[in-house]
N, CA, C and O atoms as a Tinker XYZ file with bonds, in Angstrom:
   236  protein
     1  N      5.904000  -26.773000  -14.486000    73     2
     2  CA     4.875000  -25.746000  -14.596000    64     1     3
     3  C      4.647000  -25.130000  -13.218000    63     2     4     5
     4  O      4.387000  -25.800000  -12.219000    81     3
     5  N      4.767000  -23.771000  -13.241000    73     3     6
     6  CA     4.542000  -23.199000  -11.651000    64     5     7
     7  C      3.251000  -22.995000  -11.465000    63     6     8     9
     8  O      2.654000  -23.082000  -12.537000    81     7
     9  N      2.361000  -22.694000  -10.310000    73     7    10
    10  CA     1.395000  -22.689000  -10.046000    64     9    11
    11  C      1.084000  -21.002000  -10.023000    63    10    12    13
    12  O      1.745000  -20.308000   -9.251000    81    11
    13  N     -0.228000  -20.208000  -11.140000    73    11    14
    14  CA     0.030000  -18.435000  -10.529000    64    13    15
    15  C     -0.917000  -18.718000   -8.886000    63    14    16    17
    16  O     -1.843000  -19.462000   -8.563000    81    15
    17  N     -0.213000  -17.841000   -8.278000    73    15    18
    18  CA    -0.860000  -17.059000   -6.624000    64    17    19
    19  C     -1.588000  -15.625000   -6.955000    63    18    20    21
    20  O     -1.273000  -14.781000   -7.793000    81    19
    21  N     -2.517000  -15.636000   -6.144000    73    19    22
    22  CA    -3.289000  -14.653000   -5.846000    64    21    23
    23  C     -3.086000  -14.024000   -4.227000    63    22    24    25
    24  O     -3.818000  -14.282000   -3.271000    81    23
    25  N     -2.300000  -13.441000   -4.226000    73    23    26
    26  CA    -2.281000  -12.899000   -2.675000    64    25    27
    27  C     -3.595000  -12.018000   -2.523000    63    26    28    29
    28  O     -3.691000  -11.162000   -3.403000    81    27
    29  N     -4.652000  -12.044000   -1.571000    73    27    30
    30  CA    -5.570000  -10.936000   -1.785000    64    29    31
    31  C     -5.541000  -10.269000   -0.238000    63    30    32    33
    32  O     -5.227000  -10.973000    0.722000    81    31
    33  N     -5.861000   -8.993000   -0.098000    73    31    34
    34  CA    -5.481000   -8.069000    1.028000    64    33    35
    35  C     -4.533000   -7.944000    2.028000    63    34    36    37
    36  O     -4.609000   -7.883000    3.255000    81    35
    37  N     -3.337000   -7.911000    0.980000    73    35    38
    38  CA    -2.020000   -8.269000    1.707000    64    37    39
    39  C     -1.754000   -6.785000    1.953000    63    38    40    41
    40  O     -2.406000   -6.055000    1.208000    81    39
    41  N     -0.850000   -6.089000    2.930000    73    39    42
    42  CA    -0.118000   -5.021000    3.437000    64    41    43
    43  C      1.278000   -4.828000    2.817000    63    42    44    45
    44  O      2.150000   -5.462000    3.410000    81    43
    45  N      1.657000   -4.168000    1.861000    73    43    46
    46  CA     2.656000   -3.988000    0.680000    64    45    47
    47  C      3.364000   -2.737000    1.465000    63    46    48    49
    48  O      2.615000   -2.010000    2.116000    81    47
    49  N      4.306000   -2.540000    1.449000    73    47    50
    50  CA     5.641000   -1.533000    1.825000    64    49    51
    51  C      5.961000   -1.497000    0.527000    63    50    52    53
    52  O      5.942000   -2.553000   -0.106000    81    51
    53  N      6.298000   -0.330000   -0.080000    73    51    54
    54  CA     6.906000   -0.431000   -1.118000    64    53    55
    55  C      8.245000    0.760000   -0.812000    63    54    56    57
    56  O      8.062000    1.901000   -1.235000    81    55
    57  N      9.237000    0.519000   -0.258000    73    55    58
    58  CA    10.360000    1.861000   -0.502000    64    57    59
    59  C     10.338000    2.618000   -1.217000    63    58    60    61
    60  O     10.328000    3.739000   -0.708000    81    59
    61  N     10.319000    2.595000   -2.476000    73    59    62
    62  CA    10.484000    3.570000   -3.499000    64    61    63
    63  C      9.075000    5.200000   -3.235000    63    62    64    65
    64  O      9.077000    6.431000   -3.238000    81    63
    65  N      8.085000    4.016000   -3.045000    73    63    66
    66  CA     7.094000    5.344000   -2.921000    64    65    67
    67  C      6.834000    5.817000   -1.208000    63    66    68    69
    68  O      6.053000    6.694000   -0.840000    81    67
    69  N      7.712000    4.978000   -0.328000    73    67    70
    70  CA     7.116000    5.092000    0.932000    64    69    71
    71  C      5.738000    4.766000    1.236000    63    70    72    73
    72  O      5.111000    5.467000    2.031000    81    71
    73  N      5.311000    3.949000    0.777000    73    71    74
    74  CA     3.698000    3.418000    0.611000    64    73    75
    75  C      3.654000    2.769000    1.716000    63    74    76    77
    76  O      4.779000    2.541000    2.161000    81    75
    77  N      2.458000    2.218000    2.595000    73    75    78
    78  CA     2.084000    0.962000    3.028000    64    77    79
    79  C      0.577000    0.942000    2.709000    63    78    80    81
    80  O     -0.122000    1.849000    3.161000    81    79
    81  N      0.107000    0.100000    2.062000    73    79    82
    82  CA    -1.631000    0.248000    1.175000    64    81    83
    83  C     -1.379000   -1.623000    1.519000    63    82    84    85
    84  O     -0.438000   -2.406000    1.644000    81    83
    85  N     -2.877000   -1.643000    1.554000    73    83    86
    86  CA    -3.614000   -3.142000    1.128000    64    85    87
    87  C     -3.655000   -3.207000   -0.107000    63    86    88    89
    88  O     -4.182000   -2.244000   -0.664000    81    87
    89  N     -3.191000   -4.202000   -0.876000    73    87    90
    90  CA    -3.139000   -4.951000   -2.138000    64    89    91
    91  C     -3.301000   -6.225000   -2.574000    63    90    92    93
    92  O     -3.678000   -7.088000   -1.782000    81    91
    93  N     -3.088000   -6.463000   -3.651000    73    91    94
    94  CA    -3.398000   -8.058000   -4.041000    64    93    95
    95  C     -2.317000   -8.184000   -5.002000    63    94    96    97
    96  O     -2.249000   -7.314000   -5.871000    81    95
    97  N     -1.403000   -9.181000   -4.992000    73    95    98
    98  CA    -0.342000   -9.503000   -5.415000    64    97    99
    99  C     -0.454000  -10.697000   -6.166000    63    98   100   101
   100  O     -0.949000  -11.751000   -5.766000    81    99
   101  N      0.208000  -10.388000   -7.675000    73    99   102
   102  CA    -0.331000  -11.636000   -8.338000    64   101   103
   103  C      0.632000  -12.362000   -8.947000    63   102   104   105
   104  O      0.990000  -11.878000  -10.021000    81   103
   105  N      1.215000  -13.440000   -8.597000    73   103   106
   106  CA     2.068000  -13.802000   -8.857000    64   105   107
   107  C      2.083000  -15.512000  -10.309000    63   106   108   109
   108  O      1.820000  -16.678000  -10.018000    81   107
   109  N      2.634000  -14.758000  -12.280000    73   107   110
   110  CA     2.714000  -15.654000  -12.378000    64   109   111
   111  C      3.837000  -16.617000  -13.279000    63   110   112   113
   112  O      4.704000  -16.251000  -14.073000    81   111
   113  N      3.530000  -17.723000  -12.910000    73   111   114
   114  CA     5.202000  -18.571000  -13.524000    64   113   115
   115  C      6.336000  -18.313000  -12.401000    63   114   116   117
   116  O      7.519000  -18.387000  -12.732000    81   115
   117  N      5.966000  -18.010000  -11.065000    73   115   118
   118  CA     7.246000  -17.847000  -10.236000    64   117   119
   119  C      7.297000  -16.360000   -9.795000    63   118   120   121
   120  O      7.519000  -16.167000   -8.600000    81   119
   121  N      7.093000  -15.125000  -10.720000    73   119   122
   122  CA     7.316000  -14.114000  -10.713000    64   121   123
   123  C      6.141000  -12.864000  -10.223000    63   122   124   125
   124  O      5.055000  -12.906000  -10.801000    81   123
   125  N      6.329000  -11.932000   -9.326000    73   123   126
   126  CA     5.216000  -10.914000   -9.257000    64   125   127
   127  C      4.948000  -10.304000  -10.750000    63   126   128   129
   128  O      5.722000   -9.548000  -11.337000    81   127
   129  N      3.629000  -10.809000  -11.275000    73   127   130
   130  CA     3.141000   -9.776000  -12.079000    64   129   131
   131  C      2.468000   -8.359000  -11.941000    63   130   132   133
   132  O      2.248000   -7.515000  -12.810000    81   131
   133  N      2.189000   -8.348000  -10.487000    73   131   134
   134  CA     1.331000   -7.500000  -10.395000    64   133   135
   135  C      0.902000   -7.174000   -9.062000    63   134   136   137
   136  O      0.268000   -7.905000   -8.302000    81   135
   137  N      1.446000   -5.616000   -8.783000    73   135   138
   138  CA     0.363000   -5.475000   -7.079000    64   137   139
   139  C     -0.058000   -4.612000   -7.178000    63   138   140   141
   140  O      0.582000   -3.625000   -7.538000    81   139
   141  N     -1.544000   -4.580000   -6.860000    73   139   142
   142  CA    -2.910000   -3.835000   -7.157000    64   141   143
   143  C     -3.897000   -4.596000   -7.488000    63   142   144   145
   144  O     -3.765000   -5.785000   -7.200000    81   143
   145  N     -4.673000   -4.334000   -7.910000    73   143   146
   146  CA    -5.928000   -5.095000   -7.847000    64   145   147
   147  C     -5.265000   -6.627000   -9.033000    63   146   148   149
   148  O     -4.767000   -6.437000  -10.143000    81   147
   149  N     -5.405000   -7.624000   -8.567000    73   147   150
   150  CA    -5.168000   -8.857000   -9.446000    64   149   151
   151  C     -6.390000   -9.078000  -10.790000    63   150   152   153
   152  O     -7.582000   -8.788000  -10.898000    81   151
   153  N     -5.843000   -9.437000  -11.275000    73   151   154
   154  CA    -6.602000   -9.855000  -12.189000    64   153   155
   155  C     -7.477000  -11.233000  -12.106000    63   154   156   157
   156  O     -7.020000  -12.114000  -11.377000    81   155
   157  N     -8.891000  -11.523000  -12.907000    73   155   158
   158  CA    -9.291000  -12.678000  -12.878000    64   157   159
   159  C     -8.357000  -14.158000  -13.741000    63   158   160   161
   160  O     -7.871000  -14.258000  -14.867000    81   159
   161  N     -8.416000  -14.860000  -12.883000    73   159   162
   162  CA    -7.383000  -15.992000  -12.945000    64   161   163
   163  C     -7.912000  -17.657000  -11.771000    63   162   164   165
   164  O     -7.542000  -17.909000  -10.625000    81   163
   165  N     -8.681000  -18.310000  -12.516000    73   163   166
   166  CA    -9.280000  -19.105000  -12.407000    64   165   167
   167  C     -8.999000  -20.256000  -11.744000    63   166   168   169
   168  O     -9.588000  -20.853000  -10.843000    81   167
   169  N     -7.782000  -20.509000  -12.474000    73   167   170
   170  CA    -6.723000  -21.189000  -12.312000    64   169   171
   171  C     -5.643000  -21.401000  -11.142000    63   170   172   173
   172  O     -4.986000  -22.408000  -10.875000    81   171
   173  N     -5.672000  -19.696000  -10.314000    73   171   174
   174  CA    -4.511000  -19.489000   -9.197000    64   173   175
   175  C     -5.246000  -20.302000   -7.936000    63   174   176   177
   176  O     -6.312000  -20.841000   -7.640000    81   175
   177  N     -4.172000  -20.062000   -7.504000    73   175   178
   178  CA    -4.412000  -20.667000   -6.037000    64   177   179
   179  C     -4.721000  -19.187000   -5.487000    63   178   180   181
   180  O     -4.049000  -18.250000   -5.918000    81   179
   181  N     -5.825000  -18.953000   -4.452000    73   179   182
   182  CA    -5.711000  -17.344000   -3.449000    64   181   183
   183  C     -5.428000  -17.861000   -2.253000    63   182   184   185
   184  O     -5.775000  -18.915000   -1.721000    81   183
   185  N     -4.795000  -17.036000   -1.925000    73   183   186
   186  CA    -4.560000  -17.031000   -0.199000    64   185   187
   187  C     -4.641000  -15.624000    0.538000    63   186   188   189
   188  O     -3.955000  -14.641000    0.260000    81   187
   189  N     -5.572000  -15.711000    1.490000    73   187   190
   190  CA    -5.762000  -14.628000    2.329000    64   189   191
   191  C     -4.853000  -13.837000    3.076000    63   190   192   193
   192  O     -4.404000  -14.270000    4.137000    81   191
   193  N     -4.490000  -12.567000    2.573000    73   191   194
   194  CA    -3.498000  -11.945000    3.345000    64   193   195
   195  C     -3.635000  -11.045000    4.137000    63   194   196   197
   196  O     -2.659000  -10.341000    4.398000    81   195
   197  N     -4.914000  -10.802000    4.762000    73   195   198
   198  CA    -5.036000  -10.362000    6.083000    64   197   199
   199  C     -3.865000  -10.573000    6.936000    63   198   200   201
   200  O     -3.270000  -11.623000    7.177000    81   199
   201  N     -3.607000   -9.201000    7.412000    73   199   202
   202  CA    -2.328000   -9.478000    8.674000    64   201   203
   203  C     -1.317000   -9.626000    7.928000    63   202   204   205
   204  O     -0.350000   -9.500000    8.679000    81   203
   205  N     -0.897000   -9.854000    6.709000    73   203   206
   206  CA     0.506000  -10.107000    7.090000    64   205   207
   207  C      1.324000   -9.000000    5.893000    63   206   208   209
   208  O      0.599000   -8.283000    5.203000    81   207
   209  N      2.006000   -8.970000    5.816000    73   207   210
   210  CA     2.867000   -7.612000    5.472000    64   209   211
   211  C      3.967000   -8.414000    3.848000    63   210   212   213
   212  O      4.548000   -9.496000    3.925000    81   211
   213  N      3.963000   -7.677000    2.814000    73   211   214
   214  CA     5.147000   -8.065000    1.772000    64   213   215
   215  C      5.917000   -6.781000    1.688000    63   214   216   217
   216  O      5.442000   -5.731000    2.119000    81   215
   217  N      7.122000   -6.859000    1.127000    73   215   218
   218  CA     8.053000   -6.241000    0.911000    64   217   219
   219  C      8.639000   -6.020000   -0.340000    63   218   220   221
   220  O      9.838000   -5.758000   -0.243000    81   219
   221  N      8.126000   -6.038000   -1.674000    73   219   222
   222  CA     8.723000   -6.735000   -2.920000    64   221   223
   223  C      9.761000   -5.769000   -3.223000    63   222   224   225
   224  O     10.869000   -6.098000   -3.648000    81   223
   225  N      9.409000   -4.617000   -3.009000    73   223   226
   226  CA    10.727000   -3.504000   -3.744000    64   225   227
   227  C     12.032000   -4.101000   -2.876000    63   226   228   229
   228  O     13.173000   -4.050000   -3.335000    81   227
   229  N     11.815000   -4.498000   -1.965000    73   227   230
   230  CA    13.283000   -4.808000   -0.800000    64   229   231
   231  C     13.950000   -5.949000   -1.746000    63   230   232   233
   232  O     15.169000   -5.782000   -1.773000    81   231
   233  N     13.592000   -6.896000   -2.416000    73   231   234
   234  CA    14.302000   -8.078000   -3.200000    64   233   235
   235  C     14.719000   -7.349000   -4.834000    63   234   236
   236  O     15.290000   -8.029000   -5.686000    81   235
């Protein structure tokens, strides 16, 4: 069983749109479900993403 993540105010690059925005990345069963506002999820682990930068369109 994987654990879902809550990334909250992480710095997202996205290539496709040329973006760089603060987001919240929600990751579940292993997989990004979601970047933009996360959903409530009780259950996730959050971790603060101040400072640090994701890349998901690059994988």
């Amino acid at each position: 069983m994987n654990q879902n993540i809550i990334i909250r105010n992480i710095s997202v690059v996205d290539k496709m749109l040329s973006s760089d925005k603060t987001y919240d990345i929600y990751i579940r069963d292993g997989k990004i479900q979601k970047v933009g506002i996360a959903p409530e999820d009780d259950s996730a682990v959050v971790i603060d993403g101040t400072g640090l930068t994701a890349f998901p369109s690059f994988f």
